[in-house]
N, C-alpha and C positions, 0 to 999 in steps of 0.2 A: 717381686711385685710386678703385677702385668701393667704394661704401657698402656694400653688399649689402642698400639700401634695392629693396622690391618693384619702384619706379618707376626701377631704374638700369637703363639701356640697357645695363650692363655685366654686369648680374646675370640670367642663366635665370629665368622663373618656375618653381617646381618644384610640380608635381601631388602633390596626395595621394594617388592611386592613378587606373585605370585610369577611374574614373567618378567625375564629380563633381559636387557637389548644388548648385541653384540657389544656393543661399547663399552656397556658398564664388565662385561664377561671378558672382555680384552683387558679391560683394566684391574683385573683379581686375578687371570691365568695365572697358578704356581704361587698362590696364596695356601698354606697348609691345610687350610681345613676344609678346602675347597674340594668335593666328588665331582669332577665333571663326567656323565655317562653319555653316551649314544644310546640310544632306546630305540633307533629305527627297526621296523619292523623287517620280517623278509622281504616285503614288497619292495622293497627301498632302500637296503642293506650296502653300505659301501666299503670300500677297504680304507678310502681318505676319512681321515679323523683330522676334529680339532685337536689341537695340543694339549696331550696329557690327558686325553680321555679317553673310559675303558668302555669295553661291549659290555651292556644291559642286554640278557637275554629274556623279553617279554616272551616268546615261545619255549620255554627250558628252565631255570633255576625260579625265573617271577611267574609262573602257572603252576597250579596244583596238577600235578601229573596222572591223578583217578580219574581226573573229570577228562570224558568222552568229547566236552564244548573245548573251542578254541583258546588262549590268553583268561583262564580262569583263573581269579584271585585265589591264590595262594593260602593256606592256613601259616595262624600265627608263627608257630615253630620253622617254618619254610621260609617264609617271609622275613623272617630275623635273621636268618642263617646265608639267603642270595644276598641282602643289604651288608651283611658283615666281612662275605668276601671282598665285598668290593671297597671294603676298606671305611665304610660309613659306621663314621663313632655320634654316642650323642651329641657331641658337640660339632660333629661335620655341617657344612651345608651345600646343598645338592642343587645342581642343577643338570635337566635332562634336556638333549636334542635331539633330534631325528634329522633324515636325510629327505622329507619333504615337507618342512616350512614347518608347522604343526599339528602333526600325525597322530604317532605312535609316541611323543614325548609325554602328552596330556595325561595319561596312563600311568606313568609315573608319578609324576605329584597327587596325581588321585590317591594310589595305593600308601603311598606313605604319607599326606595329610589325613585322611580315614584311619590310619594306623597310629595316630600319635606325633607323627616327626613334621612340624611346621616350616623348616628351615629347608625348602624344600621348590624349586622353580625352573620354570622351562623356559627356553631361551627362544624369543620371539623370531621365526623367522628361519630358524632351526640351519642347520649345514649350507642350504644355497642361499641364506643372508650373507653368512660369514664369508662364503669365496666369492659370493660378486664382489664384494665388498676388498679380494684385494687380499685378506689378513690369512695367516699362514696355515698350514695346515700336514698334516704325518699319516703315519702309523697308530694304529691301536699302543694304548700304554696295557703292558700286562699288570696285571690284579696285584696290589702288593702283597706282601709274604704275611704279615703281622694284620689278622683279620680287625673289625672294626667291635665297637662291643654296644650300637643300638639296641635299644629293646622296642619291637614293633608288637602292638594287639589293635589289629584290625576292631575298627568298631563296629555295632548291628546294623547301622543304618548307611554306610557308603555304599554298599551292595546289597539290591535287594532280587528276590525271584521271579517266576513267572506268575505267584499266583500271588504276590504284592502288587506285579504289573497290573493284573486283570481287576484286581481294586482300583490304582489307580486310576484307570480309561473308566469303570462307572463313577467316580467320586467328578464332581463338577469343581471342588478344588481342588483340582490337581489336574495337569497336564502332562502328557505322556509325550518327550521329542524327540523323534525319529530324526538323526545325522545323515542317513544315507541319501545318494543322490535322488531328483524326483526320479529319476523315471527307475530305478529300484523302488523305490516307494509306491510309484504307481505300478508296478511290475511289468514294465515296457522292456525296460532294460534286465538281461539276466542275472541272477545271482553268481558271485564268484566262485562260492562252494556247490559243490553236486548235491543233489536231491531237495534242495530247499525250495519249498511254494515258493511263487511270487508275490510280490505286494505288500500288504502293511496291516498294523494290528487295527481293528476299527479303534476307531476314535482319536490315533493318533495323529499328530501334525508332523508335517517335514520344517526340520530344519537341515540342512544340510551344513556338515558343518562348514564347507568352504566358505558358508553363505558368511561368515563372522571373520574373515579372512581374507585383506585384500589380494590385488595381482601376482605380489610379492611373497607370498605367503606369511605376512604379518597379521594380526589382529588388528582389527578395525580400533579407531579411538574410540574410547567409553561411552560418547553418545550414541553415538551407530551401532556399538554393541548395545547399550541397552533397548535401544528401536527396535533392533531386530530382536533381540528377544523375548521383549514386551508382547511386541505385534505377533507373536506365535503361543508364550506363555504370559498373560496377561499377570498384572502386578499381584500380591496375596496369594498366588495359585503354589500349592506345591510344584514342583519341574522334577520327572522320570525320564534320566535319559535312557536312548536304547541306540543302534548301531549295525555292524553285522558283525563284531563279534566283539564287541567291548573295548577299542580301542578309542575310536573317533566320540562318539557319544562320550569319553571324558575331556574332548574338548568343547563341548557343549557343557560341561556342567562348570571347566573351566570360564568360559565365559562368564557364564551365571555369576556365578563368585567375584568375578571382578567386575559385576556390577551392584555386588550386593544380594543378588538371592542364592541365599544361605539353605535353605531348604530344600534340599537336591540330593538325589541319589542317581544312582547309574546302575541301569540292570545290564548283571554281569553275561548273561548267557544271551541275550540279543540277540539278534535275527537266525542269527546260528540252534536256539535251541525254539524260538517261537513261530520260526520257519521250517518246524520239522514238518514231512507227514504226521498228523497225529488233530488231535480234535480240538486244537485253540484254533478261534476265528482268526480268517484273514479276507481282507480284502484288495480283491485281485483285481488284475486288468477291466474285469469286466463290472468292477464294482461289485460283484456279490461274495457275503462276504461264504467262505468253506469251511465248515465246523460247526459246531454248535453258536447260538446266536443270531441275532437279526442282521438280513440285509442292510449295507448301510452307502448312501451317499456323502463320498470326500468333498 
């Protein structure tokens, strides 16, 4: 009979919410059904690990490997098969970090809350929470031997396309929020990837995500997050995030969610695939937008 002691194989651990503070994550370490992953991206890639956590690879096993675009969602069968190496059973619960506060972890709880698996949070603050803080840290854990047995099915609506996008910028409900810095958005500043236009989709707004992110790289308290993303996507409005290549834009959508709007998707191909040469409108440095469509004032 299960205890419903934290340490019973028989017992879920259950999350406080979608994000969770080194605190509460020091105080589960080495709890059995605990995934703890690193999800940092290349950009941010370290060899220090928290204790007992494995590499998530979001460029490798979590991307579908056809697609041409960056970090591209996975199909169902893929997606089952990266989560089960890593040892994630139904009954596991997950938590993702990165090695810049709240990056590339957001991506995670996207693709497996859209997929079914709710038990499922990123840890506020991400890797330089935990070492200011003092608390200890290793080696990557290697992947255990005996796979996990999740079933992940991606649902229709956590990722949507370019030409879902380009509905959403003419629908007046719906707000289309661009994560990237302003001045990628105004196209001041260059793109990371080669060949990609400057600038932003008309109609879209900046948010950028750090904006939802204090000094520390924590998450603003719940008012401040919902201010800020009231003040960009106003209340009732659907929320389309986008990015430059689908990583940051699911901390935008995180957000959302932990203030309540539920109505959010994240386009998966992102500045990466709507910044191609090619005939979707952009509006550049100089304001006008190049493609098909009218001119538009940001």
């Amino acid at each position: 009979m299960s205890t419903g002691t934290p340490y019973d194989d028989d017992a879920p651990l259950e999350l406080p919410g979608s994000v969770v503070s080194t605190e509460w994550l020091a105080e589960h370490l080495g709890e059995p059904r605990l995934v703890l992953v690193d999800a940092s991206s290349t950009l941010n890639r370290a060899e220090e690990a928290l204790p007992g956590a494995l590499r998530l690879d979001l460029d490798g096993s979590f991307s579908d490997p056809s697609s041409a675009l960056p970090h591209t969602a996975p199909p169902a069968e893929q997606l089952t098969a990266a989560a089960r190496a890593l040892g994630v059973s139904r009954t596991s619960t997950v938590v993702a970090y990165d090695g810049k506060g709240i990056f590339a972890s957001a991506r995670v709880w996207w693709m497996l809350r859209t997929a079914g698996f709710d038990r499922v949070a990123v840890l506020d603050g991400g890797l330089p929470a935990w070492v200011a803080e003092g608390r200890p840290t290793g080696a990557h854990a290697a992947p255990p031997a005996a796979p996990g047995d999740v079933e992940l099915v991606p649902g229709e609506d956590g990722f949507v396309g370019a030409e879902d996008v380009a509905r959403a910028l003419a629908d007046p409900g719906a707000t289309v929020l661009d994560a990237r810095s302003a001045g990628r958005f105004a196209g001041t500043e260059p793109e990371p990837r080669p060949g990609l236009r400057p600038g932003h989709m008309p109609g879209a707004v900046n948010l950028p995500y750090t904006d939802l992110q204090d000094a520390h790289g924590r998450l603003l308290p719940l008012p401040q997050l919902r201010e800020r993303i009231a003040a960009a996507a106003p209340e009732g409005r659907r929320i389309v995030t986008s990015c430059g290549s689908g990583l940051t834009a699911c901390v935008l959508a995180l957000g959302a969610h932990l203030v309540g709007r539920e109505d959010v998707a994240v386009y998966d191909g992102s500045w990466s695939e709507w910044g191609r040469p090619g005939p979707r409108p952009v509006a550049g440095p100089e304001e006008v937008s190049r493609g098909p469509g009218p001119a538009r004032q940001e």
